[in-house]
N, C-alpha and C positions, 0 to 999 in steps of 0.2 A: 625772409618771408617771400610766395611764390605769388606772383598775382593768378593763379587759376586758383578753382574754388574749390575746396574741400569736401571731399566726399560727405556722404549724409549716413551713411554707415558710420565713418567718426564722429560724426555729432551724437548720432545716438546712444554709440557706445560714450563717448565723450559726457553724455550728459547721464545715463544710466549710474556710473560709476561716479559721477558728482553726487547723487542723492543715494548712494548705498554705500560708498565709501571700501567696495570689496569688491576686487577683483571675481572672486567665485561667486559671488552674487551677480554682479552686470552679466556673467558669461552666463548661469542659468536663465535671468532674464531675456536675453539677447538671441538664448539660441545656439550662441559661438562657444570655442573654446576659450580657456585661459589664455593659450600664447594666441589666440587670436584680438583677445581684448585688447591684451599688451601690445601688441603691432599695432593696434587701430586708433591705441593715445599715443601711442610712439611719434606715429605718423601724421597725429593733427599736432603734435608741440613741435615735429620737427619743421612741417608746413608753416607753422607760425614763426618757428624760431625765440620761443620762449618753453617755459614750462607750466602748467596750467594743475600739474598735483602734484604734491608734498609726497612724494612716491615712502621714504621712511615713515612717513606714520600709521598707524595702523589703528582706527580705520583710516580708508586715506582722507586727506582732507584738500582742499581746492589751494591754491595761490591767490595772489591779488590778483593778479595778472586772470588766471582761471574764475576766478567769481566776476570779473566781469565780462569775461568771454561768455559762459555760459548763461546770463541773461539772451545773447545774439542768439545764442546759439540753439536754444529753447522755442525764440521766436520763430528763425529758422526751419526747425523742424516742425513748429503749429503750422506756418503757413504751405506747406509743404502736403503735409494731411488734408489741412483746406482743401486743399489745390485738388488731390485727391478723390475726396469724397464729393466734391464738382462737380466733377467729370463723370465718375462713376453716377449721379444722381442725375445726369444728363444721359447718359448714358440708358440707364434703365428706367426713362420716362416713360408717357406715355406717347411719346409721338412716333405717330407710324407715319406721316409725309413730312418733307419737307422739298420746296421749291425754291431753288436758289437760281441766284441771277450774279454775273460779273463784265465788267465793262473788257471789253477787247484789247482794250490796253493792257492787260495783266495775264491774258492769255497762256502765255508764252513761259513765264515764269514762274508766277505767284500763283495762279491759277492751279494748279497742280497742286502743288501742297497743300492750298485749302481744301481743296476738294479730296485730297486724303487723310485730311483731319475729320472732318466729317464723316469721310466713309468710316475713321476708324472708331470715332469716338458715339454714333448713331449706326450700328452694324445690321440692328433690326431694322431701319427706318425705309421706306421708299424714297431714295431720295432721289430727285431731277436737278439739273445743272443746265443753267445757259447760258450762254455768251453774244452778248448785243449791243450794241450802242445805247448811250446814257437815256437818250432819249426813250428808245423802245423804253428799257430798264423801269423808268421812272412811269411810264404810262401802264406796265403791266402790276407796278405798285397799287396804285393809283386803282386798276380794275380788280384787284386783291387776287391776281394772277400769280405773283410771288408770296412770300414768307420771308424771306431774307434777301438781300440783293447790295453789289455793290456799286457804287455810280456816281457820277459828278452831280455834287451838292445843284439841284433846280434854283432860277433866283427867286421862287416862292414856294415856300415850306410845304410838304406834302403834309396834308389833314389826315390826324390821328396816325400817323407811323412814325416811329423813336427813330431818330439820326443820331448818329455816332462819327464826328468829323474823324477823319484820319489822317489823310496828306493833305499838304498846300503845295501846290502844284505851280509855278509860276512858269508865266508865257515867255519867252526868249525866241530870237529871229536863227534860224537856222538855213545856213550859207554852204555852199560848194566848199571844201576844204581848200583848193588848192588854188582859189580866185581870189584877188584883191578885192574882197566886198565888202561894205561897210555898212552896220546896221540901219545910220543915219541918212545913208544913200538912200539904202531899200525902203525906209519910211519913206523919205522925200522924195520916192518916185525916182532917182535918178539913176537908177542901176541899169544896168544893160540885159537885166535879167527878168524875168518875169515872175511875177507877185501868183506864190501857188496857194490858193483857198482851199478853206477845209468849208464843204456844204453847209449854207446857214441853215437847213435844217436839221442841224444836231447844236448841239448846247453847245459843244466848244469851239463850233463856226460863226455860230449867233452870239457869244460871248466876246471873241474878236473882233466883229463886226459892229457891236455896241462900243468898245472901247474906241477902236479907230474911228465912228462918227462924235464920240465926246472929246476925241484929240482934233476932229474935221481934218482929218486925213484918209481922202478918196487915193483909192489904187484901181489900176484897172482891171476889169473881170475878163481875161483870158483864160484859167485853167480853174476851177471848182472842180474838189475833189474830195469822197466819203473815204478814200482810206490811208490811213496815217503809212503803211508801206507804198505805196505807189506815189507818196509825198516826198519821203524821204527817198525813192529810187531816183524821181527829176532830179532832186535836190545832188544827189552824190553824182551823178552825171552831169551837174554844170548846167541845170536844163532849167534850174528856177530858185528861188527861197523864197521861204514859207513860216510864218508865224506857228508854233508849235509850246512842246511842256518837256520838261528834262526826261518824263515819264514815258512821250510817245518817242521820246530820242534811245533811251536807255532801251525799248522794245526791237532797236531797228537795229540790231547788233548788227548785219552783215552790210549795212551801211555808213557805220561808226566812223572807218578810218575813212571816210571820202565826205563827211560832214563834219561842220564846225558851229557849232553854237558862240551866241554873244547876245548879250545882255541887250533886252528892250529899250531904245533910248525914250526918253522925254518923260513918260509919267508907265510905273511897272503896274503888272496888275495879275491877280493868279486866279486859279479855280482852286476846289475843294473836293477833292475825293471823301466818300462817308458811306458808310454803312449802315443800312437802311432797315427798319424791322419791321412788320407789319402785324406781328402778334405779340402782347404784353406777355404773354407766357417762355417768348423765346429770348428774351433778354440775357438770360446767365447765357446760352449758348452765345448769343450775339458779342458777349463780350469774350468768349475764349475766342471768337473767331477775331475778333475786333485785335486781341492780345498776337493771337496768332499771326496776323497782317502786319502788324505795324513792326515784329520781327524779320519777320520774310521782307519788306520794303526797304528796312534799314541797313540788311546786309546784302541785298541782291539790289537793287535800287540806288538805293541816295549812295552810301558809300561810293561805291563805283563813279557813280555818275558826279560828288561833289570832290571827289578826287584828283578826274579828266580835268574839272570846272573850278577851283576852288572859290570860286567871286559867287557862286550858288549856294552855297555856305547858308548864309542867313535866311535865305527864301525859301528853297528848295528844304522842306525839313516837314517830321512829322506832327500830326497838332495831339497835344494831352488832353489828356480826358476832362 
């Protein structure tokens, strides 16, 4: 048996010919020819590597083996329609705008693909795209400037708009690759290197900045900086480290092999990526997009990056619904 999954053409012929028992029957049903039916359970029992019809009786009749596959297999194909008829019912709403928003962190990436699922799946729709800092993000909610948006969870709930957590993002100290530095140094101040801030006015500079006064650990303010690339540029040239997210690491590809991540010492602590609604009517969409993210994250993202890391394993990961 193959771990890849079985076309959904065999299920249907698969499941067709379980409740008519005839080959000439499933084929007018289905569309297909005869020797196409026959190829299409050929190819789900070979896949399995069992047999699923009593192919000598006439009509046919299922297997053990086959009567309980085609319960899955049944499900399969409802949810599949679901899935379907979703889309399509989003599709042909009524919505002519939609204002989306996503945090800069995801630019690069993720960004792109969502914003091609939208184009494809809202073709009629005006749709607007931005890309901003959490902060802007969360205060253009907040003035009902957006519709949807994604952005680091605020640490007080925005009134009246649906959150959809997505990642947990956890903070790790980010090091010159090729320097003896130790996480423990750089907390306790004794590195040779200089402590590179990310601007407390954004959530995940104010959010570091909260955590290190409830450890009462002062560093000193030589470099403040709003953007995660010219963070990680010092960082690869030797020039500083910097408290950061596997998220803003995984964005800095072409600084990758001249930085090294290592674990927070003393007490860890992460943020929340989520997705944000502002209209109760945009929910289904919210969650294909929701569905859509957390695939794109898991193979462009965490893989990759808990691969490099494997000690991020447990933190670094996405949150379920």
């Amino acid at each position: 048996m193959t771990t890849a999954l079985p076309s959904l053409k065999w299920l249907n012929t698969f499941r067709s010919l379980a409740h008519c028992g005839s080959v000439q029957t499933t084929a007018h049903q289905t569309g297909h020819s005869v020797s196409t039916v026959s190829h299409h359970i050929q190819c789900l029992e070979k896949h399995l590597g069992t047999t699923l019809v009593d192919h000598a009786c006439r009509p046919m009749v299922l297997t053990a083996q086959g009567a309980i596959y085609l319960r899955y297999a049944e499900t399969i194909l409802d949810l599949s329609a679901q899935a379907n008829r979703d889309v399509k019912d989003i599709a042909h709403s009524n919505l002519h705008r939609l204002r989306f928003a996503m945090i800069e962190d995801f630019e690069s990436d993720i960004g792109p693909e969502i914003t091609q699922l939208l184009a494809s799946i809202l073709p009629d729709c005006h749709f607007t795209h931005y890309t901003r800092v959490s902060h802007e993000i969360l205060e253009m909610l907040k003035n009902r400037e957006l519709d949807m948006a994604i952005a680091t969870q605020p640490q007080v709930p925005l009134v009246n708009i649906q959150e959809y957590p997505v990642l947990r993002d956890p903070f790790v100290i980010a090091v010159p690759a090729g320097l003896d530095v130790t996480a423990e140094d750089c907390i306790a101040g004794q590195s040779d290197l200089p402590y590179l801030r990310y601007m407390r006015t954004q959530i995940i500079g104010a959010s570091i900045e909260a955590q290190l006064s409830r450890m009462r650990i002062k560093l000193e303010n030589t470099f403040e900086l709003d953007s995660t690339a010219s963070i990680m540029s010092l960082v690869a040239r030797g020039s500083g480290w910097a408290i950061t997210t596997p998220s803003n690491y995984a964005r800095s590809k072409r600084f990758q092999p001249n930085v090294r991540l290592v674990p927070l010492p003393r007490k860890s602590f992460a943020r929340t990526i989520s997705m944000f609604v502002a209209e109760p009517h945009l929910d289904d969409l919210a969650q294909v997009v929701v569905t859509a993210l957390r695939s794109q994250l898991s193979a462009q993202t965490i893989a990759p990056i808990v691969d490099a890391y494997p000690w991020l394993s447990d933190s670094y990961r996405l949150i379920s619904d």
